[in-house]
C-alpha positions in Angstrom: 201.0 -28.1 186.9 204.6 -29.6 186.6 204.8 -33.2 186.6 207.1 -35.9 185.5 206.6 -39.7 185.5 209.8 -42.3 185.1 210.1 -45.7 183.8 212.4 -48.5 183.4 214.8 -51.2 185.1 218.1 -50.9 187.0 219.4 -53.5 184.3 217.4 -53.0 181.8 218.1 -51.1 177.9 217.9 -47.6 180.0 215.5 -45.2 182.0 213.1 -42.6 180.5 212.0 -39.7 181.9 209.1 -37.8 180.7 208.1 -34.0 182.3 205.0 -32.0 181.6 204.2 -28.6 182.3 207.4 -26.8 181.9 206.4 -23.5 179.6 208.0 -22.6 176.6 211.3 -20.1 175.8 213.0 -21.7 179.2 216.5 -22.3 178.4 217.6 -25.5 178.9 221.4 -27.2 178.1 222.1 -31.2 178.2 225.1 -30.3 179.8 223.7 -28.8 182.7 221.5 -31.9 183.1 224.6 -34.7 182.8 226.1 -32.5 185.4 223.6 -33.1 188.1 223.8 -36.6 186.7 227.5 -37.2 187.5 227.2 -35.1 190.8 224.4 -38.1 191.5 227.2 -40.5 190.9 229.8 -38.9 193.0 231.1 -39.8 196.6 232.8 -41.8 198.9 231.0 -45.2 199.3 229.6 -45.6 195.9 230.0 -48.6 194.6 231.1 -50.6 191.2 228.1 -49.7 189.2 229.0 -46.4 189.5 232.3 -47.3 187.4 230.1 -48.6 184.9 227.8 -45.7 184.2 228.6 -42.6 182.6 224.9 -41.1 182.8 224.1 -38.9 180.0 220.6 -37.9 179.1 219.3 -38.2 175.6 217.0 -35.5 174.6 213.7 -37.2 172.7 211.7 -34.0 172.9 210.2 -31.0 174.4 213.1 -29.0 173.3 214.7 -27.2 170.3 217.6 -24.6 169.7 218.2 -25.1 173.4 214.8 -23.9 174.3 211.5 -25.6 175.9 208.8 -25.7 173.2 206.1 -26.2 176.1 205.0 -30.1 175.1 206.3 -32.9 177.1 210.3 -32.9 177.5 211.0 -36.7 176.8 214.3 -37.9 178.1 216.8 -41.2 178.1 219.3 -42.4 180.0 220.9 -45.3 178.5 222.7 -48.4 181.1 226.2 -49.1 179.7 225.7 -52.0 181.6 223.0 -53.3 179.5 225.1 -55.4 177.7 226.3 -57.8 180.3 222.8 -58.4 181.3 220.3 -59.0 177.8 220.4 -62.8 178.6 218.8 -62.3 182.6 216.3 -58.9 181.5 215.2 -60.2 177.9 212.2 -59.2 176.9 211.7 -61.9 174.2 211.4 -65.1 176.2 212.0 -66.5 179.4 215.1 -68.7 179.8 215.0 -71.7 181.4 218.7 -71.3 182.8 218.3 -68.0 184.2 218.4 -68.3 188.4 214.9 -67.4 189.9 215.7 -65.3 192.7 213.6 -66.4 195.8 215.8 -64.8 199.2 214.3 -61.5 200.1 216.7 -58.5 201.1 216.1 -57.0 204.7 214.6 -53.7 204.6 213.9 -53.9 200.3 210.9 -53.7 198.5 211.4 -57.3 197.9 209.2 -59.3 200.1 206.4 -57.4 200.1 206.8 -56.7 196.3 206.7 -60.0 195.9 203.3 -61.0 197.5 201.8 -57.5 196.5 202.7 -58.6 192.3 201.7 -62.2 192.8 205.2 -63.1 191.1 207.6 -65.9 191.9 210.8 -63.8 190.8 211.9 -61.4 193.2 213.8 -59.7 190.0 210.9 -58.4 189.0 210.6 -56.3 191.6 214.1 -55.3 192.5 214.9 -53.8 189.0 212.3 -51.6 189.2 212.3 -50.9 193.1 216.2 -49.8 192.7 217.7 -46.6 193.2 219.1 -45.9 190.0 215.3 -44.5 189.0 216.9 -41.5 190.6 218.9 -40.8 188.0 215.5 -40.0 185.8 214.7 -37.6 189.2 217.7 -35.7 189.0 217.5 -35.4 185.1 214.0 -33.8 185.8 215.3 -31.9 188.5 218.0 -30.0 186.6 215.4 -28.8 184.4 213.2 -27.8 187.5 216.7 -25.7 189.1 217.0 -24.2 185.8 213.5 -22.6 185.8 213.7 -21.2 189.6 216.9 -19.9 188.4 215.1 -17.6 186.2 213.4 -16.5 189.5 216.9 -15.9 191.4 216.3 -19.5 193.5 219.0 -21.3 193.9 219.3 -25.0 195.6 222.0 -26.8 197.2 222.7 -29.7 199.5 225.4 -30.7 202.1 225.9 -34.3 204.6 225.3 -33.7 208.1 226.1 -37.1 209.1 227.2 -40.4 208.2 226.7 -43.1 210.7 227.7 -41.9 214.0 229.9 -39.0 212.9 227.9 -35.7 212.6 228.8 -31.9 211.6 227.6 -29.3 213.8 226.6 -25.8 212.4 225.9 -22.4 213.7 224.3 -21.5 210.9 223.5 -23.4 207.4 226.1 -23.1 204.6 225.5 -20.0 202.0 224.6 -21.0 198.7 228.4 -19.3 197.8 230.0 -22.3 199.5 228.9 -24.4 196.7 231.8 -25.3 195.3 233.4 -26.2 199.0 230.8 -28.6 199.5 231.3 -30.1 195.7 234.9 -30.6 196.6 234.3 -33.2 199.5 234.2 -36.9 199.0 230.9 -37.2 201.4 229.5 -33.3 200.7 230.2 -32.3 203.7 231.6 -28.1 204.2 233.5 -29.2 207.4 236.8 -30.4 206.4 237.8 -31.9 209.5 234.4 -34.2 209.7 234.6 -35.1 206.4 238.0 -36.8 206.7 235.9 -38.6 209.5 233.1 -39.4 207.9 235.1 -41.3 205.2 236.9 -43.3 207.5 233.8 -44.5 209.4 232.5 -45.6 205.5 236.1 -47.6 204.8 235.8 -48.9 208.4 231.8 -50.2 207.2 233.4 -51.4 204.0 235.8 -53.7 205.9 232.9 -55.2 208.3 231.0 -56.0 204.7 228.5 -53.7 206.0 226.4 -50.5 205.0 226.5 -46.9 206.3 223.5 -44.0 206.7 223.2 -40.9 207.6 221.7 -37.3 207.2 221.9 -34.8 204.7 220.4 -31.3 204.6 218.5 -28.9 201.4 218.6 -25.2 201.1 216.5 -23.4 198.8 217.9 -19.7 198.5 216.0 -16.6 197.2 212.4 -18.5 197.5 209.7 -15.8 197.9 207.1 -16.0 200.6 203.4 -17.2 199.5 204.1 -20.8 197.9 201.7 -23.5 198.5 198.4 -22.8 200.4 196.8 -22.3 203.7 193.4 -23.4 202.3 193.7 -26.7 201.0 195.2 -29.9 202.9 197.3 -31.2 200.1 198.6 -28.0 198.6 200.5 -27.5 201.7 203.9 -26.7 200.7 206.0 -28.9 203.7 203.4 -32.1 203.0 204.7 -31.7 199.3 208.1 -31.4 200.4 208.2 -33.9 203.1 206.4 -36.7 200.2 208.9 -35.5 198.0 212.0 -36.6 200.2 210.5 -39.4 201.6 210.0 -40.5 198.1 213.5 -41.7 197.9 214.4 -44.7 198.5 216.1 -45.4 202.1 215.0 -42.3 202.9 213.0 -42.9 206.9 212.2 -39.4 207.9 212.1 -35.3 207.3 212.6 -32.5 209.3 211.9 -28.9 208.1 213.3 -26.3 210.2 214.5 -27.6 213.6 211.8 -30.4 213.6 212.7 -32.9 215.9 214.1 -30.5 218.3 211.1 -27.8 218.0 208.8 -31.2 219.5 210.8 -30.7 222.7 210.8 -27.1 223.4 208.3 -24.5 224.7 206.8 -22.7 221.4 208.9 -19.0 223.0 211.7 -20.9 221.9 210.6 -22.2 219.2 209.0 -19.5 216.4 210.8 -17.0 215.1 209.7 -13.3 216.3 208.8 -10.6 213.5 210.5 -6.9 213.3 210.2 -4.2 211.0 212.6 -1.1 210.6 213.1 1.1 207.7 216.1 -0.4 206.0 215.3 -4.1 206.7 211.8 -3.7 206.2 210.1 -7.4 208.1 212.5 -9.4 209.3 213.3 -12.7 211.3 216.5 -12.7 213.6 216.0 -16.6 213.4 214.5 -19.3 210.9 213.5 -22.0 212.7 210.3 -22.8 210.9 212.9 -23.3 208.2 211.5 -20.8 205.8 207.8 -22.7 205.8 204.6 -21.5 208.3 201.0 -22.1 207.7 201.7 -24.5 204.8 203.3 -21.6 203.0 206.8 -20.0 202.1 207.5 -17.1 204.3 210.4 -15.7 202.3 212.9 -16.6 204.8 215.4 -19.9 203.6 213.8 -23.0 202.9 215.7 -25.9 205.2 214.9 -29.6 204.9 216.8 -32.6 206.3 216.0 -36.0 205.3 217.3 -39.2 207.1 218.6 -42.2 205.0 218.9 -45.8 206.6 221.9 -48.2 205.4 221.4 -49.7 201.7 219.7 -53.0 202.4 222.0 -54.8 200.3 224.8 -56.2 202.1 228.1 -58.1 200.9 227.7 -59.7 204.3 224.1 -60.9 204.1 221.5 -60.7 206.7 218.7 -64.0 207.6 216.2 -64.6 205.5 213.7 -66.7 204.6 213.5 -68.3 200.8 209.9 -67.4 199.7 209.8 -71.3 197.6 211.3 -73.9 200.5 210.4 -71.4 203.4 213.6 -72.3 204.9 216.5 -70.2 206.4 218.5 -68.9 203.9 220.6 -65.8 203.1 219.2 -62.8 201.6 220.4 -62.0 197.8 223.8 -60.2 197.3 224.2 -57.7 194.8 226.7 -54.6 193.7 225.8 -52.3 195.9 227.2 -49.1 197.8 228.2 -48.6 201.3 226.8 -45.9 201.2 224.5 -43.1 199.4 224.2 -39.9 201.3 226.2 -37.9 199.4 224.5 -38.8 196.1 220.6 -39.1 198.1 221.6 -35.4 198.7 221.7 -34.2 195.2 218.5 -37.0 194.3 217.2 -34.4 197.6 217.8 -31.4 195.5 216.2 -32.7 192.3 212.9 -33.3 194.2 212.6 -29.8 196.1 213.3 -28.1 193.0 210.6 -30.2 191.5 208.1 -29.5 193.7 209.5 -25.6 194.3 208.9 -25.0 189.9 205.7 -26.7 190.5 204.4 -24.4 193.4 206.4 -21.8 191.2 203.8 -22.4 188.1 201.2 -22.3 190.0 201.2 -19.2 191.4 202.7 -17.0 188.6 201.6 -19.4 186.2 201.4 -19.0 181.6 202.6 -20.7 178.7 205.9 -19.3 178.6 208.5 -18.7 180.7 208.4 -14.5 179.6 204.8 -14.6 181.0 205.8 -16.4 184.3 208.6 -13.9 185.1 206.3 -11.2 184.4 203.5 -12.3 186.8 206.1 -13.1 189.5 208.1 -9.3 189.4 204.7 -7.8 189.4 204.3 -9.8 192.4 207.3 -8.9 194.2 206.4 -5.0 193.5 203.1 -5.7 195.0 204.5 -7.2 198.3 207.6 -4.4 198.5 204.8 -1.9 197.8 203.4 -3.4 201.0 206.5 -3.5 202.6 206.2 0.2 202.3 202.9 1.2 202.8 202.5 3.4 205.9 199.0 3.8 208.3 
């Protein structure tokens, strides 16, 4: 089983990752990994901590000569910013000069973090509630993309929408039209809504307010039979959909048409099988988005997660202060305008996370030579099906 656990604050020394479950002989570069971290970091409405960190990931184990040894992969990611804030997240002593933070944010973790902990600082909660824990997620994640690459999976990500302005699409981008994508400000393949998109971020920007939005996954080349039918929490779209909503901001999931398939009769909603020859089974459409029954169906895997405005505002919003009870304004931080470029490639990191983990479970050993050996034998059992005739 493939599982990773993070710790660390948002201003503290740095973040650590730890993974478990990844076999041995997997290939496995740190530059791969600090370039998902500085596609995290990317994108129009990021804000100035972003010119502070340059997130590179320290290897502390699991790996030698390039190469997963098949114990824990241990990992750091150090905050350049550290330095300007020892005095406020020493671990020695408390000061007695250091400001008690008592306004809770609007849609944060803070109020409710606050009397869930029993703690009079709402610093405390905020460090470790941040969004920059994502950066341990999409360290993890690289490693995850670099084991289904083995298998000929491939992921990607791309904005559908930021605020009001949306990209309409016939059909979803092919995993070719990568670098397209990477070349946008906001991620987005349409070059016409992307200039769009950024003006309706500069335009939040000015009004001292925050921008969401909508931004899709693609897994490519996933083979049908992941997850389960039989068990309730092995269901591959419940591990997907906890995955996304996992991030922070993040409000809902759709796989497949979602939303829309609620509001149509089910003729025009699931997607017809055919058979011939050349094509062997095949789907004219994928509107399940690649998942029936709790289980891959070999056809793309298509999520969509939607990501409210960041709660911290340079404008602030009404409050309460938790101390005096009285009307206040919430706490102002650095923060972004907005995130949904970067939320798209945290979005990647966790359904390649939980696509290696339903990937070890099926064709599961201690090494990677073992895993791609149970998985081709498994793909010549189904084309033998393929083929079979009555």
């Amino acid at each position: 089983m493939l599982e990773f656990f993070t710790a660390g604050e948002s201003h503290g020394p740095g973040l650590v990752v730890i993974i478990n479950g990844i076999p041995a002989g997997l290939s496995v570069s740190k530059d791969q990994i600090n370039q998902e971290l500085m596609r995290r970091q990317q994108g129009a409405g990021r804000g100035g901590r972003m010119k502070i960190e340059k997130d590179q990931a320290e290897i502390l184990s699991g790996i030698r000569f390039g190469k997963t040894i098949g114990s824990p992969i241990a990992m750091v990611i150090r905050n350049q910013d550290w330095e300007n804030w020892i005095s406020t997240m020493s671990q020695d002593k408390e000061l007695s000069d250091i400001e008690v933070i008592t306004q809770p944010r609007p849609g944060h973790a803070d109020f409710a973090g606050l009397l869930k902990t029993g703690q009079k600082d709402i610093r405390n909660i905020l460090e470790r509630a941040s969004a920059r824990e994502t950066a341990c997620r999409v360290a993890a994640g690289a490693v995850a993309k670099r084991l289904l690459r083995e298998m000929k999976v491939t992921i990607l990500s791309h904005v559908v929408r930021i605020g009001t302005i949306s990209a309409s699409y016939s059909k979803p981008p092919r995993s070719d039209e990568y670098d397209e994508i990477e070349g946008s400000e906001v991620r987005c393949l349409d070059i016409r809504v992307s200039e769009q998109m950024k003006r309706e971020i500069e335009r939040a920007k000015e009004a001292r307010d925050s921008l969401g939005g909508v931004f899709e996954v693609i897994a490519y080349g996933v083979p049908p039979g992941l997850g389960s039918y039989a068990k309730w929490d092995q269901r591959l779209d419940g591990r997907l959909a906890r995955a996304l909503m996992s991030i922070p901001a993040i409000k809902a999931v759709e796989i497949g048409d979602g939303l829309e398939a609620s509001q149509k009769r089910g003729s025009d909603v699931h997607d017809e099988i055919f058979y011939n020859t050349s094509r062997r089974f095949y789907r004219k459409t994928n509107r399940a988005g690649g998942i029936e029954g709790g289980m891959t169906n070999g056809e793309l895997v298509i999520l969509r997660a939607c990501m409210k405005p960041i709660p911290t505002l340079t404008k602030p919003l009404k409050t309460v202060d938790m101390v005096s009870k009285k009307t206040s304004l919430a706490l102002k931080e650095r923060a972004d305008i907005c995130a949904v470029p970067a939320a798209g490639v945290i979005g990647e990191a966790m359904v390649a996370i939980e696509l290696a983990s339903a990937m070890i479970e099926k064709f599961g050993g201690d090494c990677m030579e073992d895993i791609i050996c149970n998985y081709e034998n498994y793909l010549q059992r189904i084309q033998n099906f393929y083929s079979q005739r009555s």
